[in-house]
C-alpha positions, 0 to 999 in steps of 0.5 A: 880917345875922342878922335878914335870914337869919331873916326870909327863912328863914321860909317858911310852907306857905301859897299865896303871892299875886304880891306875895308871892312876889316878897317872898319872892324878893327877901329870899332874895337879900338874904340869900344875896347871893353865892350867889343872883341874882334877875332877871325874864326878862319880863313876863306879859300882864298886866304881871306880872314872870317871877321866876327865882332863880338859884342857885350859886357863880357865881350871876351869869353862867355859867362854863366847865365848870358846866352850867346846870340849871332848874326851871319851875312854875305853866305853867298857872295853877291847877297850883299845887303845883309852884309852892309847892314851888319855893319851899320848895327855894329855902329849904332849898337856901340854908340848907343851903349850908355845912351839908350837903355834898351840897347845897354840892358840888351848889351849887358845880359847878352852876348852878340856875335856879328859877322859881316862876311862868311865868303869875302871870296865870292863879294870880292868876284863880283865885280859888276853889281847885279840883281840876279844869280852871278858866279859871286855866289859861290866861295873860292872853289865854286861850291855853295856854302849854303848846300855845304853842311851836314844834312841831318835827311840825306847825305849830301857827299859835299866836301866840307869847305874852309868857310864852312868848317870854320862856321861849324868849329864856331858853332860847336866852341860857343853855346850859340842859342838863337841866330840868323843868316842874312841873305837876298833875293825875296823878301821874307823870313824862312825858318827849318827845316829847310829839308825833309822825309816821311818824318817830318814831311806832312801831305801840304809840303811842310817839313815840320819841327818839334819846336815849329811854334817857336820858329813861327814865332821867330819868323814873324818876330822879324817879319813884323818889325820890318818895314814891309816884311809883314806885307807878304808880297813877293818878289814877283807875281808868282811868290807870295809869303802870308805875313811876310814868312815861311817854312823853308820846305815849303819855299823850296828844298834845301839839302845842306842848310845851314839853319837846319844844320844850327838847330840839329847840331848846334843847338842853335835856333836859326831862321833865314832872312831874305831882305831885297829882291835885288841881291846886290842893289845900288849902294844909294839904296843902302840906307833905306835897307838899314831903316827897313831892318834896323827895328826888326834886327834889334826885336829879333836879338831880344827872343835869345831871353825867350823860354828857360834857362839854367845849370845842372850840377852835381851833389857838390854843386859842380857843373854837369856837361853833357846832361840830357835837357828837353821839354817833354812833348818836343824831343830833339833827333840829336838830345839837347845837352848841357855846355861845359859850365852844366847850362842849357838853353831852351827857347819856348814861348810862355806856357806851362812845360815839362822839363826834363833833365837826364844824367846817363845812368841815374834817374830823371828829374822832372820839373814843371815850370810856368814860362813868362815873356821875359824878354823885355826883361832880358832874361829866361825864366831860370830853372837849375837841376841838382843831382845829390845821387851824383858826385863830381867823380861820376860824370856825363862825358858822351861824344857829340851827336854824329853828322849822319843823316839821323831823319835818314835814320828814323825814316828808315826804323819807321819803314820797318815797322810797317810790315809788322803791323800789317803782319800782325793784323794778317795773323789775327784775322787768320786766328779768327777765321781759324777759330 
């Protein structure tokens, strides 16, 4: 056990190739096997397995009460040191469990999902390390898994890919409550909406969400704790990021994100960590990368316990899936909803808020609450609802929000009412004159 323990703790700042890094994943597992859980959630084009470590007390299913967190790195290709970094949490996660009570009490009341590499493909084709764009960025087909995912504005066409569907199937099977995406090439923290219309577009290029203070919050959580995030400066003279973030829409449009298709579908609040303005840097630079991020992406895992969380159930205390549960004041264009177990997750700063839970077809139930900073206890405020006019007979059983274009959709109902204001308006000054 003593040899396994070191042998997998031996972890060097190097790029490691495919081979390698599932190596390295599955002795971590041998290691730690009662903390960790290695599983492929598919394969790439070119038959590549998508490694995720789980890590926690529960390392191997989800348990009541315990939100699920993930990081997501190597998206594009040649957008490497994310990547790496990955692995060197990993290490430091598992050989500090027991030892540093933060990140034992972290492990213990979270559930930690980790993978390295959404395209193992597009590391592989990069075979010459550059700072700048190269063919690597791409999967094995030649498409962009960061434009890949459903749009909740416009409808992107896009032929969903194998990595894709497979990070969608994920995020669909876990009840995935705060992630991030790790990418390259500038140095700041983006969060959604990554795209936008009328609705949610304001007049200084913002595309705003309904829990925008809460992504403010996130991104600047990351930016600082980094080592040189916080700062702002770009990449270059002609970028600048005040305190080192910024709302994706404003940066540049994005049609087919990721991050916006984790907060529309999965329920998921994700942000996008750009961490070197180089995309793939030398490999001796590896280690001051880890030292520049390795705070920030523990402090960022701890918001998972932000807000309010709990179960909704029936009169004979059976769980509710399906359940409507929102704050009042910041309703969501596809209806938050409870898991298979009744639970909800809802991240909101400390405040006093309006909860509101719904069962289709019976009266809402309505509960004001006073949300606290719990995260440096490692865990939300907890809220459950029970519906006594409900049996385990009559139960919630909705299909999922569909992939259309739902802002698309809302444009479009806002478009209409227009011109019948205006005709309204028109027809009562007529009266008047009439009169």
């Amino acid at each position: 056990i003593l040899c396994l323990v070191s042998a997998a703790a031996t972890l060097d700042f190097k790029y490691h190739r495919s081979e390698e890094l599932e190596q390295y994943l599955k002795r971590i597992h041998a290691a730690y096997p009662s903390l960790t859980h290695l599983h492929s959630i598919g394969r790439s084009v070119e038959g590549r397995d998508l490694w995720v470590l789980v890590l926690g007390r529960f390392p191997t299913h989800h348990k009541i009460g315990i939100p699920e967190f993930k990081y997501v790195a190597n998206m594009h290709g040649d957008e490497t040191v994310g990547r790496e970094i990955l692995l060197h949490l990993i290490d430091f996660l598992v050989t500090s469990y027991g030892r540093d009570p933060v990140i034992t009490r972290l492990l213990n009341n979270t559930r930690i999902h980790i993978m390295p590499t959404m395209n193992p493909d597009g590391f592989e084709a990069t075979k010459v390390p550059d700072c700048y764009y190269t063919r690597g960025r791409y999967n094995g087909h030649g498409i962009d898994l960061n434009r890949n995912f459903p749009d909740a504005f416009e409808n992107n066409n896009a032929s969903i890919q194998p990595e894709t569907q497979a990070v969608m199937d994920w995020i669909k099977n876990e009840t995935f409550v705060l992630s991030a995406n790790l990418h390259g090439g500038a140095l700041v923290a983006s969060y959604t909406f990554d795209n936008g219309n009328p609705v949610t577009a304001s007049s200084e290029r913002y595309s705003r969400s309904p829990d925008d203070d809460v992504f403010i919050h996130l991104a600047k959580t990351y930016s600082s704790n980094h080592a040189s995030m916080y700062k702002g400066v770009g990449c270059d003279k002609r970028q600048s990021f005040p305190q080192g973030i910024t709302n994706g829409y404003a940066w540049y449009q994005l049609e087919g994100g990721m991050q916006d298709y984790n907060y529309v579908w999965g329920q998921c609040f994700e942000i996008t960590l750009e961490l070197s303005c180089c995309k793939y840097p030398p490999a001796e630079q590896l280690e001051k990368f880890w030292r520049d991020n390795k705070v920030a992406l523990i402090e960022y895992m701890k918001q998972v316990h932000l807000g309010v969380k709990g179960q909704v159930t029936d009169k004979n205390g059976n769980p509710i899936p399906n359940a409507i549960v929102e704050a009042e004041g910041r309703p969501h264009v596809c209806p938050y909803r409870t898991n298979e177990q009744g639970e909800y997750f809802l991240l909101l700063l400390p405040g006093t808020y309006v909860i509101n839970a719904t069962v289709p077809g019976f009266k809402s139930m309505l509960k004001t609450v006073e949300i606290p900073d719990n995260t440096g206890n490692f865990s939300a405020l907890k809220q459950d609802f029970s519906f006594p006019e409900v049996s385990d007979q009559i139960r919630s059983r909705l299909a999922s929000c569909p992939k259309t274009p739902l802002y698309q959709e809302l444009a479009r109902a806002s478009a209409a009412v227009k011109p019948t204001l205006h005709t309204l308006v028109l027809m009562t000054i007529m009266l008047v004159i009439f009169k």
